[in-house]
C-alpha positions in Angstrom: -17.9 -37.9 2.9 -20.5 -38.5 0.3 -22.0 -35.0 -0.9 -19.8 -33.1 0.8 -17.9 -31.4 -1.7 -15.1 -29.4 -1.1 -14.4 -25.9 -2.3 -11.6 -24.6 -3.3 -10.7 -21.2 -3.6 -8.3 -18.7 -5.3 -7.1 -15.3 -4.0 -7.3 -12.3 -6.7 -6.1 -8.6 -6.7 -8.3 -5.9 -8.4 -6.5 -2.4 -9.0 -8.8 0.5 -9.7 -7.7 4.1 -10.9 -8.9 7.5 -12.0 -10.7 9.9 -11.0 -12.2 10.9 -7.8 -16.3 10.7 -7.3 -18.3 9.1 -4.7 -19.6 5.8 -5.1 -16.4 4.1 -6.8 -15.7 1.6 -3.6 -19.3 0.8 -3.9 -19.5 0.1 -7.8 -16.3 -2.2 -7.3 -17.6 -4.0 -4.3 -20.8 -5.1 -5.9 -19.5 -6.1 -8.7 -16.8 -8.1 -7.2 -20.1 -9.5 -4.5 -22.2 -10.2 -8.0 -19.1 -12.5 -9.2 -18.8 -14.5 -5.9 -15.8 -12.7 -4.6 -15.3 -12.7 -1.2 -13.4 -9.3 -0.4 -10.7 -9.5 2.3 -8.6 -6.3 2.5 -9.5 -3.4 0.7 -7.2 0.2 0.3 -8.1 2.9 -1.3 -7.1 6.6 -1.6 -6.9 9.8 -2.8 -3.8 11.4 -4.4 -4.9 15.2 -5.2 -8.1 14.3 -7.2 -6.8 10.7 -8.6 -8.3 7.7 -7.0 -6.6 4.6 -6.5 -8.0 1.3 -4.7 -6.5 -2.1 -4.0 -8.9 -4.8 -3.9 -8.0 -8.9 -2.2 -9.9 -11.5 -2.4 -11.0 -14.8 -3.1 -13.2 -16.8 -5.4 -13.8 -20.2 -6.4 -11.4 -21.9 -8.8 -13.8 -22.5 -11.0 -14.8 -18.5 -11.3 -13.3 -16.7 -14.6 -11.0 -14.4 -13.5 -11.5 -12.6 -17.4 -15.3 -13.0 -16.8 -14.6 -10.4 -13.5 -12.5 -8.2 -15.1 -14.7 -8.0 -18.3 -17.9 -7.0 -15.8 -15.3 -4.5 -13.7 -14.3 -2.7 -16.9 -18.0 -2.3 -17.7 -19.1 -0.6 -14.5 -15.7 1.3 -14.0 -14.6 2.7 -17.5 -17.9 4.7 -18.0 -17.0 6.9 -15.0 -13.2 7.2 -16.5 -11.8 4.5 -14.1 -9.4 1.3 -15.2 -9.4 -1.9 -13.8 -6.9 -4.5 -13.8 -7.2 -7.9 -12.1 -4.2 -10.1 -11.1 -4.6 -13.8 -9.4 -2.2 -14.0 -6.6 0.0 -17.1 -6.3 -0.1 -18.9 -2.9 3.4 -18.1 -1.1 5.0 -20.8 1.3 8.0 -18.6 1.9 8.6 -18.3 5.4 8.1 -14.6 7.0 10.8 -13.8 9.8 9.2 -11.8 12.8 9.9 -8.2 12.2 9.7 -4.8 14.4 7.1 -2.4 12.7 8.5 1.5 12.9 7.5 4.9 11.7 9.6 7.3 9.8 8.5 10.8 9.6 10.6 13.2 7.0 9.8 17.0 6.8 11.7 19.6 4.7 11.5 21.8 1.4 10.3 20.1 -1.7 12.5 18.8 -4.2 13.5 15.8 -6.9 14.8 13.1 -5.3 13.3 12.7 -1.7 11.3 9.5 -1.8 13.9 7.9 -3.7 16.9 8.8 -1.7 15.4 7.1 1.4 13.8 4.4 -0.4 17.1 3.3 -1.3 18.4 3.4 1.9 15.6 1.1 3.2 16.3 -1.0 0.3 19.9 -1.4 1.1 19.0 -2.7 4.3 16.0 -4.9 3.3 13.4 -2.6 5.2 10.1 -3.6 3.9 8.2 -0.4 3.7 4.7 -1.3 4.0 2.6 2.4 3.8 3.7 5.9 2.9 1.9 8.7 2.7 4.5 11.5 0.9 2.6 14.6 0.4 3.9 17.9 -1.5 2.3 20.9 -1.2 5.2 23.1 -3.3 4.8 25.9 -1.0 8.0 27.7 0.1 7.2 26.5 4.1 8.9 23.2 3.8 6.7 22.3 7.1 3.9 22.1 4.2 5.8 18.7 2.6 6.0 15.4 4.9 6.7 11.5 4.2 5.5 9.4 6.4 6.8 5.7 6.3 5.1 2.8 7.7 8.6 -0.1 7.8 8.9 -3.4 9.1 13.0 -4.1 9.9 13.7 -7.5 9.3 15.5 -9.3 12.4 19.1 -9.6 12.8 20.0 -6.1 10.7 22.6 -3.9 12.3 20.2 -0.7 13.6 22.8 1.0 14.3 24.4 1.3 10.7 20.8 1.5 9.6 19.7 4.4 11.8 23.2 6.1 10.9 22.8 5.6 6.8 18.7 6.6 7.1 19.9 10.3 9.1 22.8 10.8 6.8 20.8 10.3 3.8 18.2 12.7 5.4 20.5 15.3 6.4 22.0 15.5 2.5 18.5 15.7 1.3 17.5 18.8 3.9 15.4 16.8 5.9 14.4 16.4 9.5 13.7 12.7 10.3 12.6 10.7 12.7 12.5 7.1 13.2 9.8 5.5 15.9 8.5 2.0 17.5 5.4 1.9 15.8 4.0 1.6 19.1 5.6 4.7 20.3 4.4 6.5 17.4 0.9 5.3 17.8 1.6 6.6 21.8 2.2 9.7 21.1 0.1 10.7 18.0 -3.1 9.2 19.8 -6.7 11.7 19.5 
């Protein structure tokens, strides 16, 4: 195996935020491209007119992560952007199989609703792995959804979770529902 040599790679996450304007995913991505990162899943949105994107991917070991995040900074902050840069440690933790479900909340606006059914899902070690809470503070409480992406671990009692998730609902004033992602997908399909 003489000249073969054999690269190795590390994985990095790039956070972006400020605010909204068009070309931000495509200032990131080049620079990232310029600095031999090879992107592998990139999120981004918009929460009312603040931007926020999630950037994974790798580079070679020998690659400065400061070097990226100096070059970042320099095409982000002059359109009022920050960027941060963290290297991801390798996990060898094995993941149980889990079921992937949908909640949907709906009800009037107030204090307290992400965090009261967070904690629920926390008590049971749900993983929630999107939401999407949107408040529009109008007095039509059909105007202010959550929707929760979860993955329930195997083994947990559904029943005592499904029981804990509508009683927290119903003391916040909300109407819930809790799908099989596929389901959900079923029935919301265009």
């Amino acid at each position: 195996m003489h000249g073969v040599r054999r690269i190795t790679m590390k994985k990095i996450a790039v956070f972006v935020l400020g605010p909204d304007r068009p070309g931000i995913i495509a200032i990131v991505s080049k620079t990232l491209f310029e600095h031999g990162c090879n992107l592998e899943d990139v999120s981004q949105t918009i929460l009312q007119e603040a931007f926020v994107g999630i950037f994974i991917g790798t580079i070679e070991k020998t690659c400065s992560e400061d070097a990226i995040l100096s070059a970042l900074r320099s095409a982000v902050e002059p359109k009022g952007l920050t960027a941060h840069l963290n290297l991801l440690r390798p996990t060898t933790e094995h993941q149980p199989v889990s079921e992937s479900f949908v909640i949907t909340t709906i009800g009037p606006d107030r204090p307290g609703l992400v965090a009261g059914i967070t904690e629920i899902l926390a008590a049971h070690a749900v993983n929630i792995t999107n939401l999407k809470a949107v408040f529009r503070g109008t007095q039509n409480p059909q105007h202010n959804v959550m929707i929760y992406e979860i993955d329930i671990p195997p083994g947990i009692d559904q029943k005592a979770f499904r029981d804990a998730l509508y009683a927290r609902a119903g003391a916040l004033g909300l109407d819930i529902s809790l799908q099989h992602r596929e389901i959900f997908e079923q029935i919301h399909r265009v």
